[in-house]
C-alpha positions in Angstrom: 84.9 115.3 79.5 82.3 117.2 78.1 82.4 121.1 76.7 80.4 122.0 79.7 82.6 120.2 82.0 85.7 121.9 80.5 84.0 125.2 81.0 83.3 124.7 84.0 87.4 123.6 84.7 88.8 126.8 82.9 86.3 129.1 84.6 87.4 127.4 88.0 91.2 128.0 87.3 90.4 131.9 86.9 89.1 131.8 90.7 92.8 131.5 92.5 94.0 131.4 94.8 97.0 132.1 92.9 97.9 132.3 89.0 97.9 129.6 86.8 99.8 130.0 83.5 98.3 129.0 80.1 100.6 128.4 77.4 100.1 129.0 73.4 100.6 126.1 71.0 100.4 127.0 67.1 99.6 123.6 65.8 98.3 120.1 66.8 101.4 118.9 67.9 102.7 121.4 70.1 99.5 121.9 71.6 99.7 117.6 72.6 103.0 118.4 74.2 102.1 121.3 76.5 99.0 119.3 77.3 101.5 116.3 78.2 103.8 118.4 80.2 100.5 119.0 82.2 99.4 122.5 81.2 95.8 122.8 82.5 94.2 124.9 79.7 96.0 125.7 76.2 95.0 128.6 73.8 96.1 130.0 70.6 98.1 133.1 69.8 97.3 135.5 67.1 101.2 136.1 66.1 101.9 132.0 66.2 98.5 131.3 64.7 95.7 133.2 63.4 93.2 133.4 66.0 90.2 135.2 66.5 91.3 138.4 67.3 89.0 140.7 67.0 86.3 138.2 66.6 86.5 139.2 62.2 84.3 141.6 62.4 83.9 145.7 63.0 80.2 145.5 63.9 79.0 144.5 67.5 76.2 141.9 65.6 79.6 140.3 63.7 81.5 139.9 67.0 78.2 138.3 68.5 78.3 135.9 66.0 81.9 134.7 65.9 81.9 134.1 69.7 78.3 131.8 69.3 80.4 130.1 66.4 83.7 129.9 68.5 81.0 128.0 71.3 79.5 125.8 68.6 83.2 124.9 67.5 84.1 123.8 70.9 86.0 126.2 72.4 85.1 126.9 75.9 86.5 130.9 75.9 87.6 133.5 73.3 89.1 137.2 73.5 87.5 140.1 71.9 89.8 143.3 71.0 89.9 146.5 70.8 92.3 146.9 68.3 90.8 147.5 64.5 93.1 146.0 62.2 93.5 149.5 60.8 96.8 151.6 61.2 95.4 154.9 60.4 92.8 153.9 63.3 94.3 151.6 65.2 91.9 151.3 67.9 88.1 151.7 68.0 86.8 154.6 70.3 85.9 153.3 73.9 81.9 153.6 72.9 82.4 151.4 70.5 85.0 149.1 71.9 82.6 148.5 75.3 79.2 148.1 72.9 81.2 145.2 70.7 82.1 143.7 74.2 78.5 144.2 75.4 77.3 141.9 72.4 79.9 139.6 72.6 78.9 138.8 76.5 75.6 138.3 75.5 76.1 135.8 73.0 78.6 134.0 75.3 75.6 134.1 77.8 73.4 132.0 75.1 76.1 129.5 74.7 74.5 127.1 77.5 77.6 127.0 79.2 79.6 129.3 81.3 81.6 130.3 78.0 84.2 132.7 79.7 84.9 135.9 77.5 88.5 137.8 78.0 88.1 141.9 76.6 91.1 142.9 75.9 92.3 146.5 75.2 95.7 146.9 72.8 96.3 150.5 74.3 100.7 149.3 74.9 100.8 147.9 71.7 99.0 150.4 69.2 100.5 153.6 70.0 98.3 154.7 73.0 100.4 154.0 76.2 98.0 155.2 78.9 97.8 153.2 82.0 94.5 155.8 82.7 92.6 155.1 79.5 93.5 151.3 79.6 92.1 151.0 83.5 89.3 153.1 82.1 88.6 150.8 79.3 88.8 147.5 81.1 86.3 148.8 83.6 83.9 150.0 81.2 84.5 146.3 79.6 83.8 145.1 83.2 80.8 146.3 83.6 79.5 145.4 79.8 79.8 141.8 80.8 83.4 140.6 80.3 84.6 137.6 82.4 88.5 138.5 82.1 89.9 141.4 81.5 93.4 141.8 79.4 96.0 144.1 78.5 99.1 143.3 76.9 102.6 145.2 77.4 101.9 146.8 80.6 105.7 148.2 80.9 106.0 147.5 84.8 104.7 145.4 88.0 103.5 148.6 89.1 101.2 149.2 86.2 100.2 145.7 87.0 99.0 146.2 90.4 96.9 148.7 89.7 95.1 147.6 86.5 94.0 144.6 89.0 93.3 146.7 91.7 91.1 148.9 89.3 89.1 146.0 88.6 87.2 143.0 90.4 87.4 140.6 87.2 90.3 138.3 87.1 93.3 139.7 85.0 95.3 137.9 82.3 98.9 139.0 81.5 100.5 138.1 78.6 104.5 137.1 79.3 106.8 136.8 75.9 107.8 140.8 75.6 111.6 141.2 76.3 111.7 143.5 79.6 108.6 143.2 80.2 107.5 139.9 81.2 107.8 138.5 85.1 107.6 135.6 87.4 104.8 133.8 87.9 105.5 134.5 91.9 105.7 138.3 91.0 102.9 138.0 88.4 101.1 136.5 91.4 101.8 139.1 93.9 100.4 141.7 91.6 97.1 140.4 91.6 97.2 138.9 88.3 95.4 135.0 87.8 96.0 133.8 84.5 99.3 133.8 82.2 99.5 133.5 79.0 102.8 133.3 77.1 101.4 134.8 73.4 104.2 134.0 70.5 107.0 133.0 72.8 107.4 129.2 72.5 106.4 129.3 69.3 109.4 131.9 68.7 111.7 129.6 71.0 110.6 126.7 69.3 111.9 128.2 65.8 114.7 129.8 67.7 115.7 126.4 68.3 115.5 125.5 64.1 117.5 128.4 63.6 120.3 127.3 65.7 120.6 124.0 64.5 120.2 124.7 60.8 123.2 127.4 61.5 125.3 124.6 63.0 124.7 122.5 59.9 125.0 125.4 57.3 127.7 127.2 59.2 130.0 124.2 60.7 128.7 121.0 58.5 128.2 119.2 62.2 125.1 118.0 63.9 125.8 118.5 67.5 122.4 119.5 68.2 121.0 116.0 68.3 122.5 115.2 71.1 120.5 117.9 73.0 116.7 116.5 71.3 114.3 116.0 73.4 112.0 112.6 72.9 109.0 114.3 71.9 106.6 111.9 71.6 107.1 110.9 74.7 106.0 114.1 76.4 103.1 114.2 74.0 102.4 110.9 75.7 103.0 112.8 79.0 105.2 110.2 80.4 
């Protein structure tokens, strides 16, 4: 399959009619089982593995050029935040925010492909919890060319429903926060098409070391191989 042709796929999922849920891999190996179990699009996570984030770059020029390297790496998609990296400043002012989303479209316009570009604003998770600036944010990212629209930590289903009512873009929610994270059926209901599960397997995958290094530390007994799983045989996807 070709990079075009795998555009084409993940742009297609994004259409409905109901959510599909794409998981977060931090290495080659996990991303070969999720792919096995049958996952139809993988990405990274910026808490399980650096990712691009907020493309490396303050400038809208910079952020343009990360997503037309991000294309010539391969990928078929990329995110582009809000957040600044900055705790004094946590988030850049919504002019600049939309103009760095403005530029990033563009150059996933150039790509040759239909590269799909996710704005995402970090309003629940950097100390500015307002369901009215977020809406107001993702619309103005809406309407500067963003193909998805994302914002992580929305406390309730209710917030949910209207952040994709607000907008005509699909919406991606991001499940992994304790309390905060629903079905897919709910999820669904809401209005929400695409799920991402940020650091969570990654965090139940070491959650899982944890456990068993206790038993052996702890207890000197090695009960947990009886509960492995035969790993390279869902990387096979048998």
């Amino acid at each position: 399959m070709t990079q075009a042709e795998k555009a084409e796929r993940f742009r297609a999922l994004h259409q409905g009619p109901g959510a599909f849920v794409m998981p977060n891999p931090w290495d080659g190996g996990s991303a070969r089982v999720l792919a096995g179990l049958g996952f139809q699009a993988l990405a990274t996570s910026s808490g399980a593995a650096a990712d691009l984030e907020k493309c490396f770059s303050d400038s809208p020029q910079g952020v343009a050029e990360t997503v037309r390297l991000a294309a010539q790496a391969g990928l078929v998609g990329c995110s582009v935040e809000d957040a600044t990296g900055n705790k004094d400043r946590p988030l850049y002012e919504m002019e600049v925010a939309t103009e760095r989303v403005r530029a990033a479209a563009a150059a996933a316009r150039s790509a040759g492909f239909p590269f799909t570009l996710t704005a995402r604003t970090e309003n629940f998770l950097r100390g500015n919890p307002s369901l009215e600036d977020t809406i107001k944010r993702l619309q103005a990212f809406e309407r500067a060319g963003a193909d998805v629209l994302f914002a992580p930590g929305l406390p309730d289903l209710s917030s949910i429903k209207k952040v994709c009512e607000a907008v005509s873009k699909p919406v991606n929610f991001m499940a992994g926060i304790k309390g905060k994270s629903f079905s897919v059926a709910e999820l669904e209901k809401a209005g929400v098409r695409r799920i991402s599960l940020a650091t969570s397997l990654w965090r139940a995958a070491l959650t899982g070391v944890l456990e068993a290094a206790r038993e052996v530390k702890e207890q000197g007994t090695f009960g947990y191989l009886d509960r492995l799983q035969d790993i390279n045989r869902h990387m096979r996807g048998d």
